[in-house]
Each structure stands twice: as C-alpha cells, then as structure tokens.
DRENRO-494607 format. One record per residue (C-alpha): x, y, z. Coordinates in pm, 1 decimal, decimal comma. Last residue first. Layout:
# residues N
pt east=X north=Y up=Z
...
***
This chain:
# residues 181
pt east=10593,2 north=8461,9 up=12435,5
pt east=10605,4 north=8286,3 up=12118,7
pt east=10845,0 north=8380,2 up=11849,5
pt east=10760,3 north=8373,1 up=11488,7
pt east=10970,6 north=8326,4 up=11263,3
pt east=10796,3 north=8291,0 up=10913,6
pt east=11089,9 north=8261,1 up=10627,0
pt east=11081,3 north=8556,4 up=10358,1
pt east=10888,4 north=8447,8 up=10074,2
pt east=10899,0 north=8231,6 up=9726,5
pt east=10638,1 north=8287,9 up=9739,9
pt east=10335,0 north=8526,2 up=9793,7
pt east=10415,1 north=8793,1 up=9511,2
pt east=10127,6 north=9038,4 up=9523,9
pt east=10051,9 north=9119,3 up=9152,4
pt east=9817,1 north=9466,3 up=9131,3
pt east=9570,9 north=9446,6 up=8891,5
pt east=9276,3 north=9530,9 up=9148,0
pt east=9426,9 north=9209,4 up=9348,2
pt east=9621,6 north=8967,5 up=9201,9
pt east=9838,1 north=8709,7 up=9416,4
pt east=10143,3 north=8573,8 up=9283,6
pt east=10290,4 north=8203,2 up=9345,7
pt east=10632,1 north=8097,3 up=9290,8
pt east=10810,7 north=7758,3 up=9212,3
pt east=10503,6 north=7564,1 up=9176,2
pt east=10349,4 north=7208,6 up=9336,6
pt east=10293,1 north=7378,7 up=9684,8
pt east=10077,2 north=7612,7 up=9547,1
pt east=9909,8 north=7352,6 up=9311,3
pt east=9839,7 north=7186,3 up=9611,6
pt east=9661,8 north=7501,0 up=9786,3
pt east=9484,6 north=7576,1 up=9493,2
pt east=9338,8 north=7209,7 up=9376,4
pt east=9228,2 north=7210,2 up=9775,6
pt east=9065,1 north=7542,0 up=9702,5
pt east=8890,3 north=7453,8 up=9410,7
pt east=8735,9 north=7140,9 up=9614,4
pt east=8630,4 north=7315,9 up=9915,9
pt east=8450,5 north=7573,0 up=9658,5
pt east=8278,9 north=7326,6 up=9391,8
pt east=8157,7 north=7100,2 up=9765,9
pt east=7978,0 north=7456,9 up=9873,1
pt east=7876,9 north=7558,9 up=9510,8
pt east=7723,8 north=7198,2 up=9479,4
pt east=7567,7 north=7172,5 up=9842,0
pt east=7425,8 north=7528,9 up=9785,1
pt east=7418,4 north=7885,2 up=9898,4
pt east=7815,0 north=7952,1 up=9791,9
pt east=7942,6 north=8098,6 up=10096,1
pt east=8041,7 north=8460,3 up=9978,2
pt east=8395,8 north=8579,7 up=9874,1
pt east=8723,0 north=8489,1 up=10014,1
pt east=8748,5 north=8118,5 up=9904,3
pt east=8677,0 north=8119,6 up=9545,7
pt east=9076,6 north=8247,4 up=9449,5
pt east=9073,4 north=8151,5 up=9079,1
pt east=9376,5 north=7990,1 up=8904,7
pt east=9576,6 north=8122,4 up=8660,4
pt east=9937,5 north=7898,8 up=8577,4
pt east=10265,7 north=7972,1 up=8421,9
pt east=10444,7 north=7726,0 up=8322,8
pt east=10849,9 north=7688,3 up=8223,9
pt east=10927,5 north=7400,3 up=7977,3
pt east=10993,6 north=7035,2 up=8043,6
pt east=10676,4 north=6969,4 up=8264,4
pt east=10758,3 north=6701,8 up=8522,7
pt east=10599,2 north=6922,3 up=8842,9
pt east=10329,7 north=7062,4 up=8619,3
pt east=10236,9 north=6712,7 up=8439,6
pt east=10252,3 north=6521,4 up=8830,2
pt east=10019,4 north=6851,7 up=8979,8
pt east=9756,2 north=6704,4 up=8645,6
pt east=9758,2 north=6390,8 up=8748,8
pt east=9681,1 north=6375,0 up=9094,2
pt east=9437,8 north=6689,7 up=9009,8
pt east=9267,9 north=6448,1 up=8760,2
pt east=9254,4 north=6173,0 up=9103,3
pt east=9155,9 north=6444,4 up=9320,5
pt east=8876,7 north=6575,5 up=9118,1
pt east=8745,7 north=6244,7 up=9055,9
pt east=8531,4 north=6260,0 up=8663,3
pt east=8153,6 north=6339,6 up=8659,0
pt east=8180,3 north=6563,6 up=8364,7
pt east=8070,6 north=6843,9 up=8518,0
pt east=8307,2 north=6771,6 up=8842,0
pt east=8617,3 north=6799,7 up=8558,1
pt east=8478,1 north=7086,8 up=8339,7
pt east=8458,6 north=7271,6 up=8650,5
pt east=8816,9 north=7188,6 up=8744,4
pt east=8940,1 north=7330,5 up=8408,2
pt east=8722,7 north=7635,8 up=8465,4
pt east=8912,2 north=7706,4 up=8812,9
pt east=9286,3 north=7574,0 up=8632,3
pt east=9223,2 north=7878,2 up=8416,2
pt east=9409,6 north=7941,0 up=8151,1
pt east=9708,9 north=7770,3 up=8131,5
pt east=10022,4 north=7939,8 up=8003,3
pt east=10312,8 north=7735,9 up=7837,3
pt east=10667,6 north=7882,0 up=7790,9
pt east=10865,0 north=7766,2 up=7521,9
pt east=11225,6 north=7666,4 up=7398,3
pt east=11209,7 north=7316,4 up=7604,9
pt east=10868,2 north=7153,7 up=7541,4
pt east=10516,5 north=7186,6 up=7751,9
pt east=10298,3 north=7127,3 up=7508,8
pt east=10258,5 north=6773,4 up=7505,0
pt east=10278,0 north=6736,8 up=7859,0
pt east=10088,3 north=7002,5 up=7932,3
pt east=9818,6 north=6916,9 up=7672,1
pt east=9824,8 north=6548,9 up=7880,9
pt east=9760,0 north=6672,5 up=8179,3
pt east=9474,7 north=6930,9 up=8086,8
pt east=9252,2 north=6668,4 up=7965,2
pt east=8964,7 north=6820,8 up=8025,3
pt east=8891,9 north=7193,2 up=7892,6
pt east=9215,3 north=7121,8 up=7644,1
pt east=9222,6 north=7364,1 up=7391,7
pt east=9559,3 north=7454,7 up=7275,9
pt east=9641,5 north=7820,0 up=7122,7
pt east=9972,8 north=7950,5 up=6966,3
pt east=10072,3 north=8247,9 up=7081,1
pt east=10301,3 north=8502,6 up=6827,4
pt east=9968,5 north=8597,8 up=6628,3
pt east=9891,3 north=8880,2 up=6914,9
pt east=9680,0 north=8775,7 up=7257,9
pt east=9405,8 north=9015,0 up=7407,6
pt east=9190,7 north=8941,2 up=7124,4
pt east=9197,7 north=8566,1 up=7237,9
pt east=9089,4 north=8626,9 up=7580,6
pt east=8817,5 north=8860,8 up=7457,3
pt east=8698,8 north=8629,9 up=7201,8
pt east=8692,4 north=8353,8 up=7521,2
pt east=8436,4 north=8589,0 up=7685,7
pt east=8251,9 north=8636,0 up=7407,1
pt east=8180,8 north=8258,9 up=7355,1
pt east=8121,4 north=8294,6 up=7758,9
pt east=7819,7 north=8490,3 up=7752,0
pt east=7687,0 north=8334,4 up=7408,6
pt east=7693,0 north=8035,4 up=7602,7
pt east=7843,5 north=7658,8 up=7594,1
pt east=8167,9 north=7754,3 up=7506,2
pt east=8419,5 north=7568,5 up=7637,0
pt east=8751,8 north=7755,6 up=7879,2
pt east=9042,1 north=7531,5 up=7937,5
pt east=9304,8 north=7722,5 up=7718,8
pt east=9592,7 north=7598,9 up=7696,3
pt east=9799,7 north=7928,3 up=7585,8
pt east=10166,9 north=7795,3 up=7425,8
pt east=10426,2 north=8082,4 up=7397,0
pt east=10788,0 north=8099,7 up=7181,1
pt east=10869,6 north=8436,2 up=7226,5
pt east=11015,7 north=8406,7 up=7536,6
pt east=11008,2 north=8563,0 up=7908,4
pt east=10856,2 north=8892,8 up=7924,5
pt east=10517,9 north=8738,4 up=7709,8
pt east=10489,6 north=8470,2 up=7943,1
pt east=10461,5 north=8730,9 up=8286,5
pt east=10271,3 north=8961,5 up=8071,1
pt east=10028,0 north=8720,2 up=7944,5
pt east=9995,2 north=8564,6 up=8374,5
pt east=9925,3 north=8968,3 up=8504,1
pt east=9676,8 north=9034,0 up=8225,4
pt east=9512,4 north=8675,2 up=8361,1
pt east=9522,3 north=8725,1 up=8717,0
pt east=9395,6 north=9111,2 up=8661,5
pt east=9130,8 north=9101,7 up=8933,9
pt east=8860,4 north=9043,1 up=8740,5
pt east=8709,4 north=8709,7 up=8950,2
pt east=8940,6 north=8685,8 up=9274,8
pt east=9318,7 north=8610,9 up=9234,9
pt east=9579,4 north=8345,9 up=9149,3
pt east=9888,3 north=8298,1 up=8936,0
pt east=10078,0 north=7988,4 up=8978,1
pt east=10418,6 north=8029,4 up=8860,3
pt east=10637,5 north=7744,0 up=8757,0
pt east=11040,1 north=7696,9 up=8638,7
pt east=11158,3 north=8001,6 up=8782,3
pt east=11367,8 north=8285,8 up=8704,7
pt east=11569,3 north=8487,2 up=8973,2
pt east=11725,6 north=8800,1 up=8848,8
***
C-alpha cells in the first residue's frame, strides 16, 4: 500500500470531507493533532465546533489556530503524528476578515505543508461549483478560495474529492493522453 506524506481533502458544504479526513488520520496512527481553524463568533457555529469535537475520542489532541495556521503546522507537525487541519476554507476567511494578503499567508502556509515533518491531512471546501456568490466580496472570497485550492493541490501528495460521503481519489492519477485527431 502506498502511503503519503499529504492529503488534501476537498468537497462541497456536507459532503463528508471532514468524516472522510478523521478516518483517513485515525487509520494511520494513534498519535493525532486536529488544528482547528474554526472561531466562534455565533451560537450557530459554537455548536458547530461541539459537533466537530464530539465526533473526535480523547486520543486527538486539539490546536486552535484560526490565523496563524503556518506556524501551528510547524509546531505540530512532528515525526510520530499525523496532523489534520480543519478547514483551510474557514482559515482563509479568518485571513480576508482580518485584512491580512491571502497570497502572501497562503505563501506561507503551502511552505509549512510542503516542509511539515509529519504526515497532513488537509479539508478544504470546493466553493466553485455552486452558485455565483451575488456580491463583490463573495465573488473576490470565491476566486480566492479556489486559487488557495488549486495550489494546495499541487502542494500535496494526493487529493480526494467528497461527494454524498463518497471519497473520489483525484491524484495521484492515471497520466492524461489524449490524442488529437
């Protein structure tokens, strides 16, 4: 069986990104970080996180680190554990919220994955396949998220794509050969 050093895990809103991510950690050693980049600024999403956190037994030690995401991975991120982040989407919010460069934190955060010395696994929301956000915000939130996607694609070992709780693996894939007529 082929093991790899990062996975980026990415799907739509309820998809089973997350499930999919635990289980992927969980399989692989009992020694688990979860950096959580979630903050609570709602009733809605306090229960939200309680969910999260019911979902994971006393062997996963939590992080919070809704900004400076590098540096928990780097910190975290030590041989004889696995490190889960969850989500990269809410991370990135927390970034334009707090008026920070998105490229220049995603400079720094692709660095901390690709010189991480323990194995990550990554969830990340897919935000381009559903409606055209209706403002400049949502519209400039969307482009951005999906840069931040595509690079951390590129950055990691594998990527899987959830849909309805079903984990599509997207690479490492078959080469494309496609011949032109």
């Amino acid at each position: 069986m082929t093991s790899y050093r990062s996975v980026l895990v990415i799907g739509g809103a309820r998809s089973g990104k997350s499930r999919t991510a635990l289980r992927l950690v969980e399989e692989a050693c009992p020694q688990r970080i979860y950096i959580a980049t979630a903050q609570a600024f709602d009733d809605e999403m306090r229960e939200r996180i309680a969910q999260h956190r019911a979902e994971r037994d006393g062997s996963w030690q939590t992080v919070d680190a809704p900004l400076e995401l590098a540096e928990a991975i780097q910190a975290q991120a030590a041989p004889g554990r696995v490190v889960l982040v969850d989500c990269l989407t809410l991370w990135l919010s927390n970034i334009v919220l707090a008026e920070r460069d998105p490229e220049t934190e995603s400079d720094r955060l692709i660095r901390s994955v690709r010189e991480a010395r323990a194995p990550l696994v990554l969830v990340s929301n897919e935000v381009g396949q559903g409606i055209v956000p209706s403002t400049p915000l949502g519209r400039a939130f969307r482009d951005e998220q999906g840069r931040l996607n595509q690079r951390m694609a590129e950055a990691c070992d594998a990527v899987v794509f959830v849909a309805a709780g079903c984990p599509i693996v997207l690479k490492p894939s078959p080469p494309l050969n496609l011949k032109l007529a």
